[in-house]
PyMOL commands that place a pseudoatom at each C-alpha (Angstrom):
pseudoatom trace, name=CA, resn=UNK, resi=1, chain=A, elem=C, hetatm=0, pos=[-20.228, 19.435, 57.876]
pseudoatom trace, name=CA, resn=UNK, resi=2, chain=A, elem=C, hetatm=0, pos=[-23.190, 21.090, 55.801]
pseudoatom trace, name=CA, resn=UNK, resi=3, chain=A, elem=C, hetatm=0, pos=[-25.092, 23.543, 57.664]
pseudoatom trace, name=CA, resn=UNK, resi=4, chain=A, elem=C, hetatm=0, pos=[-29.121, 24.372, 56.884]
pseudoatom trace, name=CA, resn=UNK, resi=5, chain=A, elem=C, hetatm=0, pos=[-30.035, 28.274, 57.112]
pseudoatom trace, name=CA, resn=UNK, resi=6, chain=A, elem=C, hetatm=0, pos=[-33.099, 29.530, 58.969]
pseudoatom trace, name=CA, resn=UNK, resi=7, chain=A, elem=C, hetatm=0, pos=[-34.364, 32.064, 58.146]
pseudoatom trace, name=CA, resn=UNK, resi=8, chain=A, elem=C, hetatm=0, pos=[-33.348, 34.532, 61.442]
pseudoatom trace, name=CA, resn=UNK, resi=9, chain=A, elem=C, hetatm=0, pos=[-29.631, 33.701, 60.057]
pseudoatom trace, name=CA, resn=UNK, resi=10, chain=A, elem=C, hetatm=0, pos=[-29.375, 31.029, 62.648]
pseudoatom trace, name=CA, resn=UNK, resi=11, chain=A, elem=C, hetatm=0, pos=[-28.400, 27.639, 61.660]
pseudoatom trace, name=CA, resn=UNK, resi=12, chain=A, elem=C, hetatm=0, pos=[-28.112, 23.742, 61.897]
pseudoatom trace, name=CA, resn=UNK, resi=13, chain=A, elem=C, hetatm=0, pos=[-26.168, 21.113, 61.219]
pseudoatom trace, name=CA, resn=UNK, resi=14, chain=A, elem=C, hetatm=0, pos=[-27.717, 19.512, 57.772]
pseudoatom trace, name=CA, resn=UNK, resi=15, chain=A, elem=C, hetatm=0, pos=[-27.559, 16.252, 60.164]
pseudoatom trace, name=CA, resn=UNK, resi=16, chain=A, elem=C, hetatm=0, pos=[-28.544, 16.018, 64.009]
pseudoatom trace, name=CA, resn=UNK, resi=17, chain=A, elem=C, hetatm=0, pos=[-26.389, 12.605, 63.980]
pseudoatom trace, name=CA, resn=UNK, resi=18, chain=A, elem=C, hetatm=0, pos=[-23.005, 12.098, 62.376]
pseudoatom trace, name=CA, resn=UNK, resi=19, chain=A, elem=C, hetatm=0, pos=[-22.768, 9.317, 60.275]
pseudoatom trace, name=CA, resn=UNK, resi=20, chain=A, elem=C, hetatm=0, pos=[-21.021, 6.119, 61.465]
pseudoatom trace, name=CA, resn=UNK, resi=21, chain=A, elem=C, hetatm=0, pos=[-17.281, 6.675, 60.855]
pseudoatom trace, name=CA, resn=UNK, resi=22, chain=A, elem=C, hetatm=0, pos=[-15.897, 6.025, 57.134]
pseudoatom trace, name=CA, resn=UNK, resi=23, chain=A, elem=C, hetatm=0, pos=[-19.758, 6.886, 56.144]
pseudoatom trace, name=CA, resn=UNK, resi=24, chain=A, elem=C, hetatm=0, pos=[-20.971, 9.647, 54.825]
pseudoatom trace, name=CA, resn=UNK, resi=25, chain=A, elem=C, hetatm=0, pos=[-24.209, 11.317, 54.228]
pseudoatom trace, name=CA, resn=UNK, resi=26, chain=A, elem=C, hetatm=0, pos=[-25.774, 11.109, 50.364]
pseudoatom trace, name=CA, resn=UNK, resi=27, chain=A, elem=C, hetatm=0, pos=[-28.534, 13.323, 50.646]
pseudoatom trace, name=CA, resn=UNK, resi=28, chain=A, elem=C, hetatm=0, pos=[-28.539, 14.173, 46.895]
pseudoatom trace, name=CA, resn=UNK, resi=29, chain=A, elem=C, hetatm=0, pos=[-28.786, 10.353, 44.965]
pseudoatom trace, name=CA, resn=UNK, resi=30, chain=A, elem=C, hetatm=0, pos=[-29.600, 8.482, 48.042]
pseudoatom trace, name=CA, resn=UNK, resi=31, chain=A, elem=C, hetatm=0, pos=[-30.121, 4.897, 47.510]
pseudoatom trace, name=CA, resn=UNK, resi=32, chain=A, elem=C, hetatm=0, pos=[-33.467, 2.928, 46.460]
pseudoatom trace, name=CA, resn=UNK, resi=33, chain=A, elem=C, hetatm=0, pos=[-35.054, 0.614, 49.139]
pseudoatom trace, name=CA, resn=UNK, resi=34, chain=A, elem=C, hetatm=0, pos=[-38.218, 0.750, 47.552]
pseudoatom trace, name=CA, resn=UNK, resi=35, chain=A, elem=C, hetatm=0, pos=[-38.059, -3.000, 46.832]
pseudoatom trace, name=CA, resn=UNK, resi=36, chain=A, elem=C, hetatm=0, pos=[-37.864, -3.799, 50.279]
pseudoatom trace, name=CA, resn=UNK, resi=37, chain=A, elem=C, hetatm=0, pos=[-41.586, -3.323, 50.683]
pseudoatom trace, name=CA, resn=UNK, resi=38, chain=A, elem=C, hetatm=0, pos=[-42.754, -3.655, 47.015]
pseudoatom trace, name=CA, resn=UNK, resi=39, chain=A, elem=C, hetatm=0, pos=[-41.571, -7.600, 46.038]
pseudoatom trace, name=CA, resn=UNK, resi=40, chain=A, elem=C, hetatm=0, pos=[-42.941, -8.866, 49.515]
pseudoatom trace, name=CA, resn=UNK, resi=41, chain=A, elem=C, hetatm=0, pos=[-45.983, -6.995, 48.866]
pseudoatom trace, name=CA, resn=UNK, resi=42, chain=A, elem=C, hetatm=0, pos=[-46.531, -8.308, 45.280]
pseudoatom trace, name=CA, resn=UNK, resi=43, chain=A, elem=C, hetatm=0, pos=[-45.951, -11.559, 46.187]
pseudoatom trace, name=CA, resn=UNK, resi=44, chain=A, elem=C, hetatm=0, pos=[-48.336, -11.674, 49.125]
pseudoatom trace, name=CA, resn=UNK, resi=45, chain=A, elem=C, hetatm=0, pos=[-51.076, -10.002, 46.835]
pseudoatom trace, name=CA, resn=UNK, resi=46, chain=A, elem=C, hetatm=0, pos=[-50.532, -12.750, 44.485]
pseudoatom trace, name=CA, resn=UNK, resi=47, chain=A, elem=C, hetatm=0, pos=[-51.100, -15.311, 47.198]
pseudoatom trace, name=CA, resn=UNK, resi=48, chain=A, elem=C, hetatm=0, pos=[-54.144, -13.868, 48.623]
pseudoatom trace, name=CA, resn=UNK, resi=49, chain=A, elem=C, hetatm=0, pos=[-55.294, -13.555, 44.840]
pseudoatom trace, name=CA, resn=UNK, resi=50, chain=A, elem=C, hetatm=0, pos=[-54.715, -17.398, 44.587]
pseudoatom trace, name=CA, resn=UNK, resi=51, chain=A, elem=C, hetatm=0, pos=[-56.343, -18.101, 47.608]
pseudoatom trace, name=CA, resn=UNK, resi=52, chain=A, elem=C, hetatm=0, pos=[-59.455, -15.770, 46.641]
pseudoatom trace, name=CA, resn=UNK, resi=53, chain=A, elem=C, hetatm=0, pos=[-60.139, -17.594, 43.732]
pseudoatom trace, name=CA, resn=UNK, resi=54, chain=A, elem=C, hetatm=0, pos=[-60.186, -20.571, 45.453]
pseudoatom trace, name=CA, resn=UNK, resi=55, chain=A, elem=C, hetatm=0, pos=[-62.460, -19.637, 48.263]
pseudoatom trace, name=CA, resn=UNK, resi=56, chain=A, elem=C, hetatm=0, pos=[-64.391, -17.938, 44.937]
pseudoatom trace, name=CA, resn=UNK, resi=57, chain=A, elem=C, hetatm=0, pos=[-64.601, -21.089, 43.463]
pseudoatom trace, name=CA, resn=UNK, resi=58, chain=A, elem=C, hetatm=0, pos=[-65.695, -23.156, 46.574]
pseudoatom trace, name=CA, resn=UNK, resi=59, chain=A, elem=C, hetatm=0, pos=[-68.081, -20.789, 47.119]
pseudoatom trace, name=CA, resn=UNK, resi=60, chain=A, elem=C, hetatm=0, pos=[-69.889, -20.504, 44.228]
pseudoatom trace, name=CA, resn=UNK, resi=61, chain=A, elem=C, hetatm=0, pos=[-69.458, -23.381, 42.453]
pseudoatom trace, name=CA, resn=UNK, resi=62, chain=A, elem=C, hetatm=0, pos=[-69.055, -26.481, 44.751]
pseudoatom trace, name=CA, resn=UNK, resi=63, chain=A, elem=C, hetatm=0, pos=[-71.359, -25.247, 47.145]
pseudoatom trace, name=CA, resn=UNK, resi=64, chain=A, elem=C, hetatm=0, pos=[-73.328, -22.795, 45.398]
pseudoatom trace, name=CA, resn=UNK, resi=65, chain=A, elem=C, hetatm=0, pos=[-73.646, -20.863, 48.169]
pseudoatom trace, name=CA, resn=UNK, resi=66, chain=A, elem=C, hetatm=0, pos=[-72.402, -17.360, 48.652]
pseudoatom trace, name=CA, resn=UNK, resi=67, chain=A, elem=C, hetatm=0, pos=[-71.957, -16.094, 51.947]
pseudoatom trace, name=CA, resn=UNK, resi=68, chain=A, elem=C, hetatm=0, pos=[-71.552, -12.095, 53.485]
pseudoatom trace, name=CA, resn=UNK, resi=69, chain=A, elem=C, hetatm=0, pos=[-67.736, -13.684, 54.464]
pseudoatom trace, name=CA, resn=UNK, resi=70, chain=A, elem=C, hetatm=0, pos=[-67.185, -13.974, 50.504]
pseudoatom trace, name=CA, resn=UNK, resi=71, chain=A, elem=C, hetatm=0, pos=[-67.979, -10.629, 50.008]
pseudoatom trace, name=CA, resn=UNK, resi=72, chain=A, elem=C, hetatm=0, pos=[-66.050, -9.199, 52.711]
pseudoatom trace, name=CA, resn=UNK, resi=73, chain=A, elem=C, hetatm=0, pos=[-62.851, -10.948, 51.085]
pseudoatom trace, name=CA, resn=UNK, resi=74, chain=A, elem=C, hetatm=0, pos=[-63.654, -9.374, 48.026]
pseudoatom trace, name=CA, resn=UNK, resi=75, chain=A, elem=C, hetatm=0, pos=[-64.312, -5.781, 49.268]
pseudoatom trace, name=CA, resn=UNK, resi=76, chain=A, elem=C, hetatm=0, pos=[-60.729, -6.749, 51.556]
pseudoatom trace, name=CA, resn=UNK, resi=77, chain=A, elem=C, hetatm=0, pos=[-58.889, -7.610, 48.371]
pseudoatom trace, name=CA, resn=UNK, resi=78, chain=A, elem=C, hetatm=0, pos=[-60.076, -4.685, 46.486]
pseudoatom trace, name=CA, resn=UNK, resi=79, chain=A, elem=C, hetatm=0, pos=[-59.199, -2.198, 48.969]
pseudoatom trace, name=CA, resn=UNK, resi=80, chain=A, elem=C, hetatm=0, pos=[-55.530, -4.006, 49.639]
pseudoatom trace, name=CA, resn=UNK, resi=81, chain=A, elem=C, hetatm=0, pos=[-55.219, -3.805, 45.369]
pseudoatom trace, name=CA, resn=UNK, resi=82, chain=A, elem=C, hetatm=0, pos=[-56.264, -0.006, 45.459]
pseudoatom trace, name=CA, resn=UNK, resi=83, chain=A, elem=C, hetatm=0, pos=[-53.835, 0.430, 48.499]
pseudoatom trace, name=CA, resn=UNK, resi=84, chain=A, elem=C, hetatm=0, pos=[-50.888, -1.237, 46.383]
pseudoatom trace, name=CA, resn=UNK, resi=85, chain=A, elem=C, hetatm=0, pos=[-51.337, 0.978, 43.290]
pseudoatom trace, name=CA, resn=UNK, resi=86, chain=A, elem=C, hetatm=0, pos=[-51.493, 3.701, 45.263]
pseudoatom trace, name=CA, resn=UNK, resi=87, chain=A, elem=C, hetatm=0, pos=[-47.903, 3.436, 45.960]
pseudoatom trace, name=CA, resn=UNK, resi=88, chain=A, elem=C, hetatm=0, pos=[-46.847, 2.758, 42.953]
for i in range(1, 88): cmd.bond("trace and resi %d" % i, "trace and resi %d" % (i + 1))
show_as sticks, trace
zoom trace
């Protein structure tokens, strides 16, 4: 087992749990998940973009009125957009 060096010369196992048996560690090309959270994310944005542009529409030009609740959902949506790029 790999061993991490402090620096007082002590050291640790590079793992405080063993891997299940016939595992083992890949701590140099570990494996992607990133998708895990990404395509559910996208495809939730993309709703909530859908259903924006619907309550847009409603609201402005069906009704022709446009309430403080409209503008919350856009300010919502902008910051849940900024949020997604951000972890890009």
């Amino acid at each position: 087992m790999a061993t991490i060096r402090l620096p007082r010369g002590d050291s640790l196992p590079a793992t405080l749990i063993p891997p299940p048996p016939g595992l083992t560690s890949n701590f140099v090309d570990p494996q992607d998940q990133a998708y895990i959270v990404l395509v559910p994310a996208f495809v939730l944005a993309a709703l909530s973009l859908v259903s924006l542009t619907a309550r847009g529409y409603a609201a402005g030009i069906i009704v022709r009125k446009w309430g403080i609740t409209d503008c919350e959902c856009l300010l919502i949506f902008s910051q849940m957009t900024r949020m997604l790029t951000s972890i890009l």
